[in-house]
Backbone as CSV, one residue per row, in Angstrom:
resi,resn,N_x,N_y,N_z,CA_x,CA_y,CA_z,C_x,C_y,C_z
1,UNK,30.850,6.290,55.744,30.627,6.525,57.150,29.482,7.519,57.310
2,UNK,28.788,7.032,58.243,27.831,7.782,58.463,27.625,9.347,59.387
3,UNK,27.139,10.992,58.957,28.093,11.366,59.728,26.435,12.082,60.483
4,UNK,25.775,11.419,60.726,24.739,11.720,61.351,24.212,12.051,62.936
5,UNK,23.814,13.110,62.946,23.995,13.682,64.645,23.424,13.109,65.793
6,UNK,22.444,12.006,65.253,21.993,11.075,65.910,22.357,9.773,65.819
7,UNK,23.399,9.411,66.225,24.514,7.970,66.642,24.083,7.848,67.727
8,UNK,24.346,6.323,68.392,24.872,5.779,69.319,25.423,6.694,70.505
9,UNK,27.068,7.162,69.771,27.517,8.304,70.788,26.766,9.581,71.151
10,UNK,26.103,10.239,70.058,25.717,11.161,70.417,24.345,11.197,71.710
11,UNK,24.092,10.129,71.538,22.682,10.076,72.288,22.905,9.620,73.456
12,UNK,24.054,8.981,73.751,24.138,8.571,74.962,25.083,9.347,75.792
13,UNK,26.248,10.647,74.831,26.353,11.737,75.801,25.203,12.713,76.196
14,UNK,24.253,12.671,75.345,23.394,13.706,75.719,22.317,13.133,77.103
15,UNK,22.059,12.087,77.160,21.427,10.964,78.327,22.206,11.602,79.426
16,UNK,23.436,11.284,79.648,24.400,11.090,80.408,24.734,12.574,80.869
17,UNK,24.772,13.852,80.095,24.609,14.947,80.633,23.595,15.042,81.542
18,UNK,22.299,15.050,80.743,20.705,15.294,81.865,21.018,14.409,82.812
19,UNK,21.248,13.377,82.499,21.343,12.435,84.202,22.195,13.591,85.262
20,UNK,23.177,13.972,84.755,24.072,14.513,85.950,23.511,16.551,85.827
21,UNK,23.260,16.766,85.370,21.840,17.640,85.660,21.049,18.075,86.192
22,UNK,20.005,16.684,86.388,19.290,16.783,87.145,19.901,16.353,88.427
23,UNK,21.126,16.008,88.749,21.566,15.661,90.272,21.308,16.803,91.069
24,UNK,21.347,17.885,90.080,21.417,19.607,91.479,20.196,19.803,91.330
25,UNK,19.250,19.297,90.762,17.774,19.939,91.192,17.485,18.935,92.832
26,UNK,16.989,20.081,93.832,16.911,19.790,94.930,14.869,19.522,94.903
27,UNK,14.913,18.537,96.027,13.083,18.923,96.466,13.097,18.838,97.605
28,UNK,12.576,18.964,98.638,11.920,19.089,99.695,11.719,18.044,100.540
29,UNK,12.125,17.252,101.486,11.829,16.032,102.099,10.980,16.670,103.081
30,UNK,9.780,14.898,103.363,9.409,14.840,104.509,10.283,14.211,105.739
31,UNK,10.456,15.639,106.211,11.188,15.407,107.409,10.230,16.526,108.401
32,UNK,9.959,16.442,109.767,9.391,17.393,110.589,10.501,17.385,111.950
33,UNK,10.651,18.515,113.043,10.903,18.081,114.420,9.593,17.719,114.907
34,UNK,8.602,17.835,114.524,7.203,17.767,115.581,6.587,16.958,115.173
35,UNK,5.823,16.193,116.275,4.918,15.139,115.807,3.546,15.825,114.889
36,UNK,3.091,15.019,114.035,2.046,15.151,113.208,0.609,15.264,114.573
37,UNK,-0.219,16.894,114.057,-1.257,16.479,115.154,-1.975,15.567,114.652
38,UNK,-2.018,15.057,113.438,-2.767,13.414,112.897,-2.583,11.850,113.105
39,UNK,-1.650,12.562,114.421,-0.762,11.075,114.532,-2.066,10.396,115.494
40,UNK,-2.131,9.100,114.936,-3.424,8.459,115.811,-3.354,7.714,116.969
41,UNK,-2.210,8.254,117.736,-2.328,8.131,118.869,-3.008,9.297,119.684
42,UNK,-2.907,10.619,118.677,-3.552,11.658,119.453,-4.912,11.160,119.367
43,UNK,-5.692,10.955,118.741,-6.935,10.588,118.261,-7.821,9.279,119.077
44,UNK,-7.081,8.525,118.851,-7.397,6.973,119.622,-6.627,6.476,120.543
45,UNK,-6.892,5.650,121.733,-5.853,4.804,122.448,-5.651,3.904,121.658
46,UNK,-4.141,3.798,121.662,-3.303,2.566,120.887,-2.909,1.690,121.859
47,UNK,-2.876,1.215,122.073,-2.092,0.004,122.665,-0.521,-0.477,122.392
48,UNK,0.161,-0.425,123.269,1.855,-0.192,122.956,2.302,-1.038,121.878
49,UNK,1.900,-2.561,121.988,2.720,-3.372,121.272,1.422,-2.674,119.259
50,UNK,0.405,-2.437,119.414,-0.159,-1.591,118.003,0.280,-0.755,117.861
51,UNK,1.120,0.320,118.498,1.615,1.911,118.746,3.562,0.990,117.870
52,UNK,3.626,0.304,118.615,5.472,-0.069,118.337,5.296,-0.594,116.704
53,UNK,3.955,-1.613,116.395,4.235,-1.958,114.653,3.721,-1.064,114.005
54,UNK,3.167,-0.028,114.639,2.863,1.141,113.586,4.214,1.731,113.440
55,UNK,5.090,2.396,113.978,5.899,2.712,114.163,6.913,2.415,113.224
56,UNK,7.147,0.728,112.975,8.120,0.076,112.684,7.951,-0.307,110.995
57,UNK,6.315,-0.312,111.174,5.690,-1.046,109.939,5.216,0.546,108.731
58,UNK,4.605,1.379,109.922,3.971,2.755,108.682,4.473,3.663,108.837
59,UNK,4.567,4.316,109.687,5.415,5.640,110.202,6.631,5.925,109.050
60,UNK,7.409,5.191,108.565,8.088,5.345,107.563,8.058,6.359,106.385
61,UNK,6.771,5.772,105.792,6.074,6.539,104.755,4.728,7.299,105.046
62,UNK,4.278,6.970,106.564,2.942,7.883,106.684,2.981,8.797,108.218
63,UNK,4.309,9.264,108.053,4.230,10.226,108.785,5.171,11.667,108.186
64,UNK,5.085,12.522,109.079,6.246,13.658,108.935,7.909,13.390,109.217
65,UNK,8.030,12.373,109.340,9.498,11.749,109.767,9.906,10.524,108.704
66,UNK,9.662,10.783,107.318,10.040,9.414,106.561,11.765,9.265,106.818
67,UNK,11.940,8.365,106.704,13.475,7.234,106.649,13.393,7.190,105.028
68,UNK,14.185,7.914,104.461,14.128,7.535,102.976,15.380,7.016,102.986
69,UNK,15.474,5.786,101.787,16.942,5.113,101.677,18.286,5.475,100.869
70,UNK,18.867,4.773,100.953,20.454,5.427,100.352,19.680,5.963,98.738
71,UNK,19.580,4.791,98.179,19.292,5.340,96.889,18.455,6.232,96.466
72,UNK,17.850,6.839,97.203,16.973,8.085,96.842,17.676,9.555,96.973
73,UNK,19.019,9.210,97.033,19.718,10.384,96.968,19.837,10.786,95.506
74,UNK,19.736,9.898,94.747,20.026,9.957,92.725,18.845,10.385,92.327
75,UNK,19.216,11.210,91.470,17.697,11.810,90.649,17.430,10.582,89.580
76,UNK,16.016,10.174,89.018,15.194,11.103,89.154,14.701,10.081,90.081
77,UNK,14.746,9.179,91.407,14.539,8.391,92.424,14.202,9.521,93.357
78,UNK,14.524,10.603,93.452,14.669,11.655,94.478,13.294,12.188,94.503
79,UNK,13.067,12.297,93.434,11.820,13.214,93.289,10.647,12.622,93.437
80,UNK,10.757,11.279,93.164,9.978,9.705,92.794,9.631,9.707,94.442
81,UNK,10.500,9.766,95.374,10.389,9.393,96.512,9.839,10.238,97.371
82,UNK,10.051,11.633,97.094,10.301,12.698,97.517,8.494,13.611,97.466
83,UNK,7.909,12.772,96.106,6.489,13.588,95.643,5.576,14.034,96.547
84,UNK,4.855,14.569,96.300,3.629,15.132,97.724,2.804,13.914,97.905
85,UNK,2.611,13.552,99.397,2.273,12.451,99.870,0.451,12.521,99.644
């Protein structure tokens, strides 16, 4: 028998620790209360129904108000999602 510290088991409790680990490292979301003064409606007239698919379509990821999804609560997705824009 092999009694070597690098098995199967050993490597996949040690995986399985860091995974749950890194769950308490926190980062920073984009979230704001205030509109971005870059928002390009300040800038340009939009037109409502261009103003509503921006909204629906970019605003998501290109504003100060992202909607991030369930699964970006799990590291390392968190941080992935989370990076400086």
């Amino acid at each position: 028998m092999n009694k070597s510290i690098f098995n199967i088991k050993n490597i996949l409790t040690v995986v399985l620790l860091i995974f749950i680990g890194i769950q308490f490292i926190d980062v920073k979301k984009n979230i704001s209360q205030n509109p971005s003064t870059n928002a390009i409606e300040n800038h340009y007239i939009v037109p409502s129904k261009v103003q509503s698919l921006l909204k629906t379509s970019c605003y998501d990821c290109h504003s100060n108000n992202t909607i991030y999804p369930s699964y970006s609560k799990i590291q390392p997705v968190k941080m992935v999602a989370c990076r400086s824009r």
